[in-house]
C-alpha positions in Angstrom: 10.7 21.9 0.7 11.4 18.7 2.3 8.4 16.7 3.3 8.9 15.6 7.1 7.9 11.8 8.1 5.3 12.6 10.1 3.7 14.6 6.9 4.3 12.1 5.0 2.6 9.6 6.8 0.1 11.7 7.3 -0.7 11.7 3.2 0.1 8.5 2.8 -2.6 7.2 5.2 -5.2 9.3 3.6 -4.0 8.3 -0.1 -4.4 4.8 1.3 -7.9 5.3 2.3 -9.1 6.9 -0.6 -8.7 5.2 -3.9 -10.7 4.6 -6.8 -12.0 2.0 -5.6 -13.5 0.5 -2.2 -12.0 -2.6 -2.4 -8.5 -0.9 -2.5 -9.4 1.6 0.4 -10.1 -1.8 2.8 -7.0 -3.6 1.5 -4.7 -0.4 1.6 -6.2 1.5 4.3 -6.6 -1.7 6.7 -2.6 -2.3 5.9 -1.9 1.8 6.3 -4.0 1.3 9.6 -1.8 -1.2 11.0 1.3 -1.0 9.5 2.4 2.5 8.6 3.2 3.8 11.9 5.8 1.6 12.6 7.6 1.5 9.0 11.2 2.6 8.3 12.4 4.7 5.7 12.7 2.1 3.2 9.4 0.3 4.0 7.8 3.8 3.4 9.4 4.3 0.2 8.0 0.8 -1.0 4.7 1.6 0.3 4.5 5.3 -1.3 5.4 3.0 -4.8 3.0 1.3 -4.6 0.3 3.4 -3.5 1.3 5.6 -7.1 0.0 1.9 -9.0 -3.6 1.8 -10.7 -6.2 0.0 -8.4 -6.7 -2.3 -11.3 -3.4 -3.3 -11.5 -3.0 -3.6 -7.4 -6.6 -5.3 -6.9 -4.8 -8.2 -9.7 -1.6 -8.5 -7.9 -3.3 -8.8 -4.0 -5.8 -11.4 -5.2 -3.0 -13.4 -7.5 -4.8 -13.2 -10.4 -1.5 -11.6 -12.2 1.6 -11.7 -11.0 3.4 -8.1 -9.3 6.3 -6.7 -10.6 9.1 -8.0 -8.6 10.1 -4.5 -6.8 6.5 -4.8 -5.5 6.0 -8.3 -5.2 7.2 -8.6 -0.8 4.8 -5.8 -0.1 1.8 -7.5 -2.1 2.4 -10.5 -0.6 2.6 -9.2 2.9 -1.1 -7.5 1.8 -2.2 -10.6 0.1 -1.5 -12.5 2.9 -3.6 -10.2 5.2 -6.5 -10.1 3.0 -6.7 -13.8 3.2 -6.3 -14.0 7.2 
């Protein structure tokens, strides 16, 4: 069965807001919030990546302290740069 956009959305935003960790549920949810109504098909395929990494590994990435994989690395900028404004 074929997941429709709107169901999708729907678990992304709740996968976003309920991580491992609260740090990640502000970054991710706060981005979800704002972002994830408007996003294409391919700008939801990046986000659904990304939301399948490890907190650890994402918390790293969004505060620079190691570099993201490149297939990642627009999307943790664009999150980076909104945990910084």
């Amino acid at each position: 069965m074929t997941e429709s956009t709107e169901a999708r959305r729907k678990r992304m935003h709740i996968r976003a807001w309920r991580r491992g960790t609260k740090e990640m549920d502000l970054i991710l949810g706060g981005y979800a919030d704002a972002h994830l109504a408007a996003m294409d098909a391919p700008a939801l395929e990046a986000f659904d990546a990304l939301l399948a990494e490890d907190d650890h590994d994402l918390y790293q990435w969004v505060t620079g302290q190691v570099p993201p994989p490149a297939r990642h690395a627009p999307l943790v900028d664009a999150l980076a740069a909104r945990t910084a404004g």
